[in-house]
Backbone as CSV, one residue per row, in Angstrom:
resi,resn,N_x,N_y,N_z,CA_x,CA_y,CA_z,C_x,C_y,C_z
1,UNK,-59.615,-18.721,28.140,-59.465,-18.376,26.738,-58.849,-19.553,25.989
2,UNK,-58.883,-19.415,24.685,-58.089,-20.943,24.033,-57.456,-20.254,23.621
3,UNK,-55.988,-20.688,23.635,-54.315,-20.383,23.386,-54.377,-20.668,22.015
4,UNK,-52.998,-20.160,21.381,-52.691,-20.427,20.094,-52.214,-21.585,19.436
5,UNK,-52.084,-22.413,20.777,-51.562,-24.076,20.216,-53.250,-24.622,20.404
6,UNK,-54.190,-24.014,20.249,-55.579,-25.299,20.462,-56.238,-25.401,22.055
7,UNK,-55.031,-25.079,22.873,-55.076,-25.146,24.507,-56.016,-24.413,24.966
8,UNK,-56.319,-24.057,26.343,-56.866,-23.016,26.993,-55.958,-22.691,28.229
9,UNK,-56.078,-21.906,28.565,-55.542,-20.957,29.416,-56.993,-20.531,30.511
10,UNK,-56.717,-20.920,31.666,-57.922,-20.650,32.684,-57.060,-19.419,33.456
11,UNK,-57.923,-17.932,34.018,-57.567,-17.097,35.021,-58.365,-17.013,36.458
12,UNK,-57.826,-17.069,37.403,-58.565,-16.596,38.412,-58.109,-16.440,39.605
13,UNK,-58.718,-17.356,40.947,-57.504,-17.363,41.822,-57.824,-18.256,42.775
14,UNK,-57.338,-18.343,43.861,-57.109,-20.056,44.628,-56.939,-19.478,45.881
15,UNK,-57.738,-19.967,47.133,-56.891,-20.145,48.825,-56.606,-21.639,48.729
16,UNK,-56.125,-22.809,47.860,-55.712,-23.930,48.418,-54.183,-23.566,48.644
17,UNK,-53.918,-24.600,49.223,-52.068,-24.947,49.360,-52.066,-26.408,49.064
18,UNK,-52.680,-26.999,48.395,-52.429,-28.561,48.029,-52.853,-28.567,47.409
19,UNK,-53.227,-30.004,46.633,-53.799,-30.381,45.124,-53.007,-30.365,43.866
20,UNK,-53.483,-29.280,43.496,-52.908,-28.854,42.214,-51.804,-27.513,42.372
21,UNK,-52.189,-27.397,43.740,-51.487,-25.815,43.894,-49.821,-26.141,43.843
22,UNK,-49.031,-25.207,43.056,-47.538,-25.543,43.335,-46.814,-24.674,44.139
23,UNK,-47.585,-23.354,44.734,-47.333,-22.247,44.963,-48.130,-21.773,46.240
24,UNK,-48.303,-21.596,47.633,-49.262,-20.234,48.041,-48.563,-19.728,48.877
25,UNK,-49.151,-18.549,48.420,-48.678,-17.233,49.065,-49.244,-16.809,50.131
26,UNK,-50.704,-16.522,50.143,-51.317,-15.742,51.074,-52.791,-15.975,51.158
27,UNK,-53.901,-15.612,51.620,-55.064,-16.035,51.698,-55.213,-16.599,50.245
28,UNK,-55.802,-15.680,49.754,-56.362,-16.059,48.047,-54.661,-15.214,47.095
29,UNK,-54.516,-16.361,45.821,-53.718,-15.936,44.825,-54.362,-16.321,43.333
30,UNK,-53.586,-15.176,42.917,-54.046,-15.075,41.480,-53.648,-16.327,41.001
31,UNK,-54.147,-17.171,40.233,-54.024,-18.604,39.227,-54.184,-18.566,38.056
32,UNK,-53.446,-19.218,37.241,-53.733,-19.577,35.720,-53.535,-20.697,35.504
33,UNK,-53.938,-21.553,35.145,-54.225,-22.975,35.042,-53.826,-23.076,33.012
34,UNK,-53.221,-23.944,32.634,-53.007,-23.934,31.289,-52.856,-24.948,30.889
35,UNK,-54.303,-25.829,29.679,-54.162,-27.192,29.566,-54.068,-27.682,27.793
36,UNK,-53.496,-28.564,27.492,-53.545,-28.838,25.847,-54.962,-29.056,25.478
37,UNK,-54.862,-29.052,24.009,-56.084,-29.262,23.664,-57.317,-30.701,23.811
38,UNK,-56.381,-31.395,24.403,-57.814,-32.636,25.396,-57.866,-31.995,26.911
39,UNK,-57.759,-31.036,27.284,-58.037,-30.369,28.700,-57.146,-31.047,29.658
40,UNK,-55.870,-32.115,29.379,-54.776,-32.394,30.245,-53.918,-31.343,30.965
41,UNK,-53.616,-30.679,31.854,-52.725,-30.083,33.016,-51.675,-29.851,32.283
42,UNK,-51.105,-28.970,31.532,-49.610,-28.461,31.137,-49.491,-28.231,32.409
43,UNK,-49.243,-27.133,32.770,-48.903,-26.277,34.053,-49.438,-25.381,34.637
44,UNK,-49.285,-25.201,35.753,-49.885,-23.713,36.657,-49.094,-23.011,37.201
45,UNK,-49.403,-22.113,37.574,-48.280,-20.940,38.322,-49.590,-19.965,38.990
46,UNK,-49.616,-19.337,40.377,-49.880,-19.039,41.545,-49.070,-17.033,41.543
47,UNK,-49.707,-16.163,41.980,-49.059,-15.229,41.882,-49.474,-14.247,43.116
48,UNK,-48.784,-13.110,43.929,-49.467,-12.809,44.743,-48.771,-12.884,46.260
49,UNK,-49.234,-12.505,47.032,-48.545,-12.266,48.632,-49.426,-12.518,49.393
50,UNK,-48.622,-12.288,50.761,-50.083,-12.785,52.138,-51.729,-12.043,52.109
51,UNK,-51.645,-11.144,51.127,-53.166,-11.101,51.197,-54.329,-11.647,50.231
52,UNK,-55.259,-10.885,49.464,-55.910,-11.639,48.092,-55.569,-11.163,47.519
53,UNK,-54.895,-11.987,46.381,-54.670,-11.561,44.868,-55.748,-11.988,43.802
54,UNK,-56.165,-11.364,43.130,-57.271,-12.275,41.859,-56.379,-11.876,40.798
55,UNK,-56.969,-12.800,39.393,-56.825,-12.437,38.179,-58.435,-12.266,37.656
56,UNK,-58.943,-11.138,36.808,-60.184,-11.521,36.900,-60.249,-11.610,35.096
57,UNK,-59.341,-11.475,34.313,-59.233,-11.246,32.894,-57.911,-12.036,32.484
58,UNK,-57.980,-12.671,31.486,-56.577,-12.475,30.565,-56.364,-12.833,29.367
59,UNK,-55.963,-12.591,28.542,-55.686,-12.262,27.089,-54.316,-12.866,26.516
60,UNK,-54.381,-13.321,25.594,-52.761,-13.930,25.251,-52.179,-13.016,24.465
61,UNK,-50.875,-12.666,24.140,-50.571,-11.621,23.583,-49.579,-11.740,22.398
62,UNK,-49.108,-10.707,21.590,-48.175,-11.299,20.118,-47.119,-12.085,20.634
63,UNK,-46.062,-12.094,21.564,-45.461,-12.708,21.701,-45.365,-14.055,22.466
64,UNK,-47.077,-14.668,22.188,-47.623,-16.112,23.047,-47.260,-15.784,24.615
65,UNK,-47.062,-15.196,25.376,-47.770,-14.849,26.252,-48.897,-14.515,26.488
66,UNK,-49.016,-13.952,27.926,-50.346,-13.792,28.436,-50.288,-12.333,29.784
67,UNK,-51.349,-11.665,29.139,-51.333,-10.496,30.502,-52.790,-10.388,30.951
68,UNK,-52.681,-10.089,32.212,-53.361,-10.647,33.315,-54.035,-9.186,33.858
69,UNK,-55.248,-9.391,34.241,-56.194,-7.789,35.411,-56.381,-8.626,36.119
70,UNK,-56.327,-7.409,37.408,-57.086,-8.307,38.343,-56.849,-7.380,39.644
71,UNK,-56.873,-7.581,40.994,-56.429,-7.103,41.834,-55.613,-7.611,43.036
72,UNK,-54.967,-6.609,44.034,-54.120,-7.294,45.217,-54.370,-6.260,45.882
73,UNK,-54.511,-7.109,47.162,-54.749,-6.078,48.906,-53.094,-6.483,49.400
74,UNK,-52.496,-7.157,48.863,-51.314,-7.718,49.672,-50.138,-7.005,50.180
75,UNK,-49.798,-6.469,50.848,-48.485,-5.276,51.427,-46.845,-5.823,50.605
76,UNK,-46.773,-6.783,50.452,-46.023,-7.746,50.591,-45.447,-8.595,49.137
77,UNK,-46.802,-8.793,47.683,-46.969,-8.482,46.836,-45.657,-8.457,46.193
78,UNK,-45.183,-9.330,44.826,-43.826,-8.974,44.385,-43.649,-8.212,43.861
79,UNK,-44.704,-6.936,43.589,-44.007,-5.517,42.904,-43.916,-4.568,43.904
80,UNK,-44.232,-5.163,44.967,-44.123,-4.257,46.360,-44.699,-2.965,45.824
81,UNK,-45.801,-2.481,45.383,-46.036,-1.339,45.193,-47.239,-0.876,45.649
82,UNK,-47.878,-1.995,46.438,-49.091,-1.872,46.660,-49.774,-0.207,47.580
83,UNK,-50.308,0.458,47.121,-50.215,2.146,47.494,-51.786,1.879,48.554
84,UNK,-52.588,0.961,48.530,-53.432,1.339,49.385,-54.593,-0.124,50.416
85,UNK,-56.172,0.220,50.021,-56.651,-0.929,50.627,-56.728,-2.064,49.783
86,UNK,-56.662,-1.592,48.380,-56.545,-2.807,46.934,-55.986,-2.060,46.355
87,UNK,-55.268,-2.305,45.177,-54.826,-1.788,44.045,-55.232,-2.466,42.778
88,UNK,-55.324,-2.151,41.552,-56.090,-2.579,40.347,-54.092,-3.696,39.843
89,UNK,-53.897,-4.103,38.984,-53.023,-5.058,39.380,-52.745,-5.460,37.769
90,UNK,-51.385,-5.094,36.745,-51.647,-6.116,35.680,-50.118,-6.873,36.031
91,UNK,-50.592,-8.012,35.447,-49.301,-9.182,35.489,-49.278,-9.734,33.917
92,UNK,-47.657,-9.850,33.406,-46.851,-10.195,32.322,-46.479,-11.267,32.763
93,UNK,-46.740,-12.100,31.633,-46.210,-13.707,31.838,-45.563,-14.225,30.799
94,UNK,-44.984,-14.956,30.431,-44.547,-15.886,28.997,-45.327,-16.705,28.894
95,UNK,-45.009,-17.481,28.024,-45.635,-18.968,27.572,-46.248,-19.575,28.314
96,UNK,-44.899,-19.950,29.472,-45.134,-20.817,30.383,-45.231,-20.509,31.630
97,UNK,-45.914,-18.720,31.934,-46.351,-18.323,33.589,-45.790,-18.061,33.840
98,UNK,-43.772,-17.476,33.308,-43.170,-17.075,34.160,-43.412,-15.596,34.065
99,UNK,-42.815,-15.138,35.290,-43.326,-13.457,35.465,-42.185,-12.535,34.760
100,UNK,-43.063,-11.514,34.037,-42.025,-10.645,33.199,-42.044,-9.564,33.469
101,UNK,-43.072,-8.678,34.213,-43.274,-7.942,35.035,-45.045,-8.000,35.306
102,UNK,-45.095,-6.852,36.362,-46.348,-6.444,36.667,-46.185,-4.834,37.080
103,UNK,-47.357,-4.772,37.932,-47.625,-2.954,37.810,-48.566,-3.193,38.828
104,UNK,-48.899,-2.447,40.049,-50.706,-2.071,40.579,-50.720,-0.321,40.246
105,UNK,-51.812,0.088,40.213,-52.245,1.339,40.003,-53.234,1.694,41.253
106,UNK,-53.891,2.783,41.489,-54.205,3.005,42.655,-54.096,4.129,43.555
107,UNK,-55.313,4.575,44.614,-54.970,5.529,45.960,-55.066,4.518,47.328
108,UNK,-55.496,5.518,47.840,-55.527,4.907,49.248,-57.051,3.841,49.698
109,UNK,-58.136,3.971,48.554,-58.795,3.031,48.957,-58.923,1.475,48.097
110,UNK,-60.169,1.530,47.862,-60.040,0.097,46.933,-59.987,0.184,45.507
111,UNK,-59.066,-0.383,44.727,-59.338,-0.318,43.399,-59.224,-1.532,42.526
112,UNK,-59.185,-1.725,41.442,-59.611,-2.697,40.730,-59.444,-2.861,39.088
113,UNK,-59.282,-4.161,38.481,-59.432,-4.246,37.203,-59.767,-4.950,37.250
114,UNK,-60.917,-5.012,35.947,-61.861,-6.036,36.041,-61.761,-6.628,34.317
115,UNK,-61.212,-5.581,33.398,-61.713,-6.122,32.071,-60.456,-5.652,31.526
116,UNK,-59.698,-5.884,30.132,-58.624,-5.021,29.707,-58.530,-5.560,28.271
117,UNK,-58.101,-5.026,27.009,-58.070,-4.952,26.025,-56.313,-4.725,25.455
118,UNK,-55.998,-5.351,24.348,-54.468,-5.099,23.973,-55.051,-3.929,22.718
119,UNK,-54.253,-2.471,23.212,-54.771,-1.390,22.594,-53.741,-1.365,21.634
120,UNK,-54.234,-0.360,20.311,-53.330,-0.101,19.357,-52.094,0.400,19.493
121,UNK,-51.206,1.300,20.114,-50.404,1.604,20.153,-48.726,0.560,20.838
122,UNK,-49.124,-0.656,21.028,-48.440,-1.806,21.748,-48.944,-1.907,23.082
123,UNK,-49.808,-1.533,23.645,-49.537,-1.547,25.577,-51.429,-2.225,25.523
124,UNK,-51.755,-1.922,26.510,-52.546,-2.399,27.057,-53.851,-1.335,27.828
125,UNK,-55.361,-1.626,27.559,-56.149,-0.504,28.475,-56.802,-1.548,29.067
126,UNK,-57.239,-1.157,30.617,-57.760,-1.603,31.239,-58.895,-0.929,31.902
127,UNK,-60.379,-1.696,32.536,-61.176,-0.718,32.799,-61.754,-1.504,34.100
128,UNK,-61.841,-0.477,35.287,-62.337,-1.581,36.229,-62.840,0.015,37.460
129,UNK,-63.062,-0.496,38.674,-62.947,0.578,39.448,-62.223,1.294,40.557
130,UNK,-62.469,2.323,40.740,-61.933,3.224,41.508,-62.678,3.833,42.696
131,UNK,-62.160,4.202,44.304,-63.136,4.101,45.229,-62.063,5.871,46.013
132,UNK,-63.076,6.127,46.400,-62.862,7.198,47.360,-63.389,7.144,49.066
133,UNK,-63.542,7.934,49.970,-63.881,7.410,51.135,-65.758,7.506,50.804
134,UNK,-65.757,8.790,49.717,-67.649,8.243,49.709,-68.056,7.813,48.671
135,UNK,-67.472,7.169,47.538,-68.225,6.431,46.256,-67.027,6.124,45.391
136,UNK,-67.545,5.954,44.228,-66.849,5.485,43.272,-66.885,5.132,41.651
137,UNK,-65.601,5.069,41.041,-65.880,6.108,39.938,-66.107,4.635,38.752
138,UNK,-66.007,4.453,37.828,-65.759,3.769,36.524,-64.225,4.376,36.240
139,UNK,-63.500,3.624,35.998,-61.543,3.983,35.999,-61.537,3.393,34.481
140,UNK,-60.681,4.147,33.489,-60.237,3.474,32.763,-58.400,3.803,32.345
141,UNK,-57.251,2.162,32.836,-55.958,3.197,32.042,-55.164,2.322,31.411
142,UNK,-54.482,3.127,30.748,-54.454,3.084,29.488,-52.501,3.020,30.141
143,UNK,-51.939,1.876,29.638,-50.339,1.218,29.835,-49.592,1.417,28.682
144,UNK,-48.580,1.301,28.647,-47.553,1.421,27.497,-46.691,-0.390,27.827
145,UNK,-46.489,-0.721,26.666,-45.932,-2.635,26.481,-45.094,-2.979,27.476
146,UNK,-44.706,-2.411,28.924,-43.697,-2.685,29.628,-45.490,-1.897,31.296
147,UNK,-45.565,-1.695,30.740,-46.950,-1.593,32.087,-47.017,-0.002,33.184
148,UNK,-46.430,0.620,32.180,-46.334,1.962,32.635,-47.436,2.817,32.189
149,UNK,-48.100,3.866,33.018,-49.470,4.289,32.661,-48.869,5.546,31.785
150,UNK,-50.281,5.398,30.724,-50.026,6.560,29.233,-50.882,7.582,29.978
151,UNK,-52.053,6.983,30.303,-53.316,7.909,30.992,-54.392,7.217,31.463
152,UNK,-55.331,8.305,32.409,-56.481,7.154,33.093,-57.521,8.379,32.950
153,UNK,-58.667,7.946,33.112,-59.868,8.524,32.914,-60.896,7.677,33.819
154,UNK,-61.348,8.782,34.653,-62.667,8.753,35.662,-64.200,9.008,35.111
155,UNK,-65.256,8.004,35.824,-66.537,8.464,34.680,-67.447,8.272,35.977
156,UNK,-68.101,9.129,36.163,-69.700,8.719,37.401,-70.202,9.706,37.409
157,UNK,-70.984,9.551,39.124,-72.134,10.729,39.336,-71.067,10.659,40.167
158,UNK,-71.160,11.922,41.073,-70.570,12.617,42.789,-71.691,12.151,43.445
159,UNK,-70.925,11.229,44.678,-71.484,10.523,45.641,-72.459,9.420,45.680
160,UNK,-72.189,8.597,44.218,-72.461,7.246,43.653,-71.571,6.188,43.475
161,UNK,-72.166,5.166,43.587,-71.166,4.169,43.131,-71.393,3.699,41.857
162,UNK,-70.407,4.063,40.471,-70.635,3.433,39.018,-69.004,2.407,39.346
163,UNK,-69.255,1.136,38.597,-67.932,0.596,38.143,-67.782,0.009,36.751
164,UNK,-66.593,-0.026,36.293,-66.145,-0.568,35.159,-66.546,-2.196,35.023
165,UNK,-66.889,-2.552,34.156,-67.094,-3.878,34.276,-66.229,-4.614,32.455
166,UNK,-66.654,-3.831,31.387,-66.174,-4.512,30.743,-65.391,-3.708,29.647
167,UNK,-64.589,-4.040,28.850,-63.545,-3.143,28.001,-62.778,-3.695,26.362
168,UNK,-63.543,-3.265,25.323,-62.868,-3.604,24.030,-62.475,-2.280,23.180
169,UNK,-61.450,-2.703,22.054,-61.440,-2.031,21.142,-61.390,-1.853,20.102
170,UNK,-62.076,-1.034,19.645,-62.462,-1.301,17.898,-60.949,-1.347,16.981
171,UNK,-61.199,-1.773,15.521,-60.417,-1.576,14.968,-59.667,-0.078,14.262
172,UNK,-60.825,0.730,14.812,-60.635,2.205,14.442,-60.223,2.638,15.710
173,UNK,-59.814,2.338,16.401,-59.388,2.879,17.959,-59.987,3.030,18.987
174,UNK,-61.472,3.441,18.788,-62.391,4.022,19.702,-62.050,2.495,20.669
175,UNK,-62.644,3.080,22.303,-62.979,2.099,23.243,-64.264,1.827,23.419
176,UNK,-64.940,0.737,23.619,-66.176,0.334,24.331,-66.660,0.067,25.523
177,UNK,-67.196,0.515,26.439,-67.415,0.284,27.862,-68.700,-0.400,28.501
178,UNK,-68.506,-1.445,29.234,-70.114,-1.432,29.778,-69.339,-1.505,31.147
179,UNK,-70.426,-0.323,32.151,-70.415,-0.427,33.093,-71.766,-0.118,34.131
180,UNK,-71.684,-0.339,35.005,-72.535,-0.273,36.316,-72.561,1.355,36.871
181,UNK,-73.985,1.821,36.634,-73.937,3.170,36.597,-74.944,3.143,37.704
182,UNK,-74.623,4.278,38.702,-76.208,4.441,39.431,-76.852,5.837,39.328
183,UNK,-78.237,5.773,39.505,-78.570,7.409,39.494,-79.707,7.544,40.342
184,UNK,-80.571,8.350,40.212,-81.576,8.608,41.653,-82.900,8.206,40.621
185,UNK,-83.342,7.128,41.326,-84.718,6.690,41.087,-86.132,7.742,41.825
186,UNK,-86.932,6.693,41.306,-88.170,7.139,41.884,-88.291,7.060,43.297
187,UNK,-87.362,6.297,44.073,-87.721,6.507,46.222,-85.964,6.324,46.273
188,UNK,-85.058,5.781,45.667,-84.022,5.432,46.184,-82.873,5.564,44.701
189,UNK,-81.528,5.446,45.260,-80.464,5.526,44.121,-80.811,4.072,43.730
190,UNK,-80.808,3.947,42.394,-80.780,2.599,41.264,-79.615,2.389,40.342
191,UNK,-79.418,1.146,40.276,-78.331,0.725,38.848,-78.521,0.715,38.080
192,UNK,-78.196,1.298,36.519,-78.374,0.819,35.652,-77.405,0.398,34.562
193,UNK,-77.662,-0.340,33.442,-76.265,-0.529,32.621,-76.046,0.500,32.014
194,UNK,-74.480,1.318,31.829,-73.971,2.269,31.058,-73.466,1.608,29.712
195,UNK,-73.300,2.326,28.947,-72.402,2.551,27.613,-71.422,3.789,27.499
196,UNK,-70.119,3.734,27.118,-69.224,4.518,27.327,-68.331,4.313,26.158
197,UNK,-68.586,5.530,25.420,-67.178,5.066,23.820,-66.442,6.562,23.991
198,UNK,-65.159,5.961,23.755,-64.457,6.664,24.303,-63.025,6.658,22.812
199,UNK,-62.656,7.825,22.225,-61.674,7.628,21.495,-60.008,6.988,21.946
200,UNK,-59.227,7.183,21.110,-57.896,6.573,21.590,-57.206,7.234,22.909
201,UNK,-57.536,8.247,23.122,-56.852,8.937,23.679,-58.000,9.154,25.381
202,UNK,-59.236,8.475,25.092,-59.777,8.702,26.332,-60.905,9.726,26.409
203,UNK,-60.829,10.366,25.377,-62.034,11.331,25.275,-63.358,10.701,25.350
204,UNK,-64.241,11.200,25.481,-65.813,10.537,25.748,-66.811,11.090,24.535
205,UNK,-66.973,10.204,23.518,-67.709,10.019,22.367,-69.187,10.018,22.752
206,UNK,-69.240,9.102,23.654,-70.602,8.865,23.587,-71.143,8.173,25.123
207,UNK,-72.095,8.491,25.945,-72.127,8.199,27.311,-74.031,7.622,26.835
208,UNK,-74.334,6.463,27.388,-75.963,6.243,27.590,-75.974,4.979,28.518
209,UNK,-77.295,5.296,29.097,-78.083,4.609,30.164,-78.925,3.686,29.843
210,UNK,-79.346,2.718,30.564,-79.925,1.621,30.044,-80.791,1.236,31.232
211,UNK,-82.328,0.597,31.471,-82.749,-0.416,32.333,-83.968,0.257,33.085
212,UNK,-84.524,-0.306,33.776,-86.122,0.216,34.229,-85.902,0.570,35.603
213,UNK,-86.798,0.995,36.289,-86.930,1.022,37.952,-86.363,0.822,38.889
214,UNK,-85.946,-0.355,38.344,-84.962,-1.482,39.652,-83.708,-1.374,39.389
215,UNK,-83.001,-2.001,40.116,-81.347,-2.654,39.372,-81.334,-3.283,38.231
216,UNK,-80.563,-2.883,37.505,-80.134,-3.547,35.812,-78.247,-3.596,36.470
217,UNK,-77.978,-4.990,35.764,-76.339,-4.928,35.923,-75.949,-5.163,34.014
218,UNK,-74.513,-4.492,34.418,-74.147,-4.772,32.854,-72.848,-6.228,32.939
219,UNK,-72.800,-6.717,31.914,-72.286,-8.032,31.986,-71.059,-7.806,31.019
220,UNK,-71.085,-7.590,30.017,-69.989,-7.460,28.773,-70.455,-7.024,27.208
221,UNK,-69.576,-6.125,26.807,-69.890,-5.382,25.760,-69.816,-5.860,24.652
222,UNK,-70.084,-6.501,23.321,-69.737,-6.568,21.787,-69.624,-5.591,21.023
223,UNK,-69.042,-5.418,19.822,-69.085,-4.287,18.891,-69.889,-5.324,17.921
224,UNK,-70.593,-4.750,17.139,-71.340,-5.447,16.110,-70.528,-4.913,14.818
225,UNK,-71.171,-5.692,13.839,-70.151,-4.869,12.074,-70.958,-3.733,11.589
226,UNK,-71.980,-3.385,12.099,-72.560,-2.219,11.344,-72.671,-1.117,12.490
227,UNK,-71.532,-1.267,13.279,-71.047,0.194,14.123,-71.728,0.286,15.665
228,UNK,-72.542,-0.469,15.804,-73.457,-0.219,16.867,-72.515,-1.328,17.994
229,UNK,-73.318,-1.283,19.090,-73.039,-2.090,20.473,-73.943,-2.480,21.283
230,UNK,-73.465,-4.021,21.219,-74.517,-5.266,22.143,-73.871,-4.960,23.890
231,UNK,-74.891,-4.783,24.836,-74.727,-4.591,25.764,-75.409,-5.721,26.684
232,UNK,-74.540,-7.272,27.337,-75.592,-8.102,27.883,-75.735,-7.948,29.368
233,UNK,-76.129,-8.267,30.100,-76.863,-8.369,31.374,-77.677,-8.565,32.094
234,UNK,-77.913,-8.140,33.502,-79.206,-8.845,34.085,-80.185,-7.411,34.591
235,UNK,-81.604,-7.779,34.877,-82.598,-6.915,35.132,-83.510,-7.108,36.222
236,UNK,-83.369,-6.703,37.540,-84.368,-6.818,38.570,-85.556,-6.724,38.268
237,UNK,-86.205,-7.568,38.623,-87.421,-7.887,37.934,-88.566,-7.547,39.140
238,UNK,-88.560,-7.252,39.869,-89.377,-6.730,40.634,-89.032,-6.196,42.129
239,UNK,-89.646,-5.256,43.124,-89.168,-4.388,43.871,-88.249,-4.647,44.942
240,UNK,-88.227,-6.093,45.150,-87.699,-7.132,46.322,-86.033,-7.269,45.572
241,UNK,-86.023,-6.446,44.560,-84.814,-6.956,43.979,-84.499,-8.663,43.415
242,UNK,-85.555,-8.990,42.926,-85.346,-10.682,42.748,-85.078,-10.729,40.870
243,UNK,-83.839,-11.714,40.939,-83.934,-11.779,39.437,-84.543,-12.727,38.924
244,UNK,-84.880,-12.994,37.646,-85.347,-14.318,36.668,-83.257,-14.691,36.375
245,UNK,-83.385,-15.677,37.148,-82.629,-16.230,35.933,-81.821,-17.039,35.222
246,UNK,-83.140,-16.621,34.221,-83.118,-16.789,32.637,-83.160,-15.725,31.726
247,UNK,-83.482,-14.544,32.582,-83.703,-13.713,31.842,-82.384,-12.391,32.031
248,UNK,-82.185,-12.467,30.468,-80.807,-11.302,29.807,-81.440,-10.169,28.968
249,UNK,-81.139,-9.026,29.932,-81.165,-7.855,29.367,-79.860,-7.635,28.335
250,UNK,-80.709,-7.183,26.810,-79.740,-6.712,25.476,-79.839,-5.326,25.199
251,UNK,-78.645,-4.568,25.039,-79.278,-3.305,24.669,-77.994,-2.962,23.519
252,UNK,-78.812,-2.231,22.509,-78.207,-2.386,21.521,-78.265,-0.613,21.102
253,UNK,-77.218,0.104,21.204,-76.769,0.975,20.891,-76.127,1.473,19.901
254,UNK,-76.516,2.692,18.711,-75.311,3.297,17.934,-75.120,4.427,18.521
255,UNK,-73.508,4.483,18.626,-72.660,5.271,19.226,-71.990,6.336,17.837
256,UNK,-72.551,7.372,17.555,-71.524,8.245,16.519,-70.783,9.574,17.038
């Protein structure tokens, strides 16, 4: 993302222990890399325990910080809270990467954040997924400015795998969702891209499906100015599952 001094701010995560690394913890750790505006090295900071940590999102926030999605398998983990096989994961930083708190959310199998939005009320929603021992859901929750959950909301079929992939919010409150939906095709279960608007509070406005035959994935959502929603992604293009690509599936939705 580009910071408020001109900079950018890179998220993600790292198995080195040299180079650039100042920090490792454990297999893979969450990273943020943060450089001035000619792309020179301010600083980095490393986050995370002996297992994988990612960051897969992050956002800078009113007080020039930065908060972080992502996930950790790590037991060990500095919020020690880790409840299962992953947990979905947000991290609070300052300016300069230091840690102000974090949070994982989570059961006993794998979970995840993948996308997150700074919601109206001061805190933070995040949307990513959620796993059981036979499928898994689209998760969306919803934090208060210190990383404590307000509420969460589950979205799929029973005994499918849908996930959260991407998460904004309007200036009227509503949420926007694109996620990875599956349902029963013509010989086999198929993906397709979802749409999901959802009011402040989590209610479900508006649910639609998107994509042909094959696998369709959803990539990330826009709100447009005349109310509707750009949905981008990719489209299996024939039965072998092979993509073009060059080629981006758009789907353009009004949600009332």
């Amino acid at each position: 993302i580009e910071t408020a001094d001109g900079g950018l701010l890179l998220a993600g995560y790292t198995s080195s222990s040299d180079g650039y690394i100042g920090n490792s913890y454990g297999q893979e750790d969450a990273w943020l890399v943060k450089t001035g505006i000619d792309g020179a090295l301010e600083w980095e900071e490393s986050y995370g325990g002996s297992g994988n940590d990612r960051a897969n999102q992050v956002l800078q926030t009113a007080d020039g910080g930065y908060i972080i999605a992502g996930s950790t398998d790590s037991p060990d983990a500095s919020s020690g809270k880790n409840t299962g096989d992953q947990d979905a994961w947000l991290i609070k930083v300052d300016n300069n990467g230091n840690l102000q708190w974090e949070n994982t959310f989570g059961g006993p199998y794998e979970d995840a954040a993948s996308s997150l939005t700074i919601n109206n009320f001061g805190g933070y929603t995040f949307v990513g997924t959620t796993t059981n021992a036979q499928s898994s859901d689209v998760w969306v929750v919803a934090v208060d400015a210190q990383g404590n959950m307000v509420w969460q909301k589950t979205f799929g079929s029973e005994m499918m795998n849908d996930q959260g992939v991407s998460i904004l919010q309007k200036s009227d409150g509503d949420y926007a969702i694109s996620a990875n939906m599956m349902s029963e095709g013509l010989t086999q279960q198929q993906n397709d891209i979802g749409l999901i608007i959802l009011d402040h509070l989590g209610t479900v406005k508006h649910q639609s499906k998107f994509g042909n035959k094959y696998h369709d994935y959803a990539s990330t959502v826009l709100a447009e100015t005349d109310g509707s929603f750009l949905v981008a992604g990719s489209a299996t293009t024939n039965e072998n599952n092979g993509f073009d690509v060059s080629y981006v599936k758009t789907c353009l939705s009004k949600a009332s």
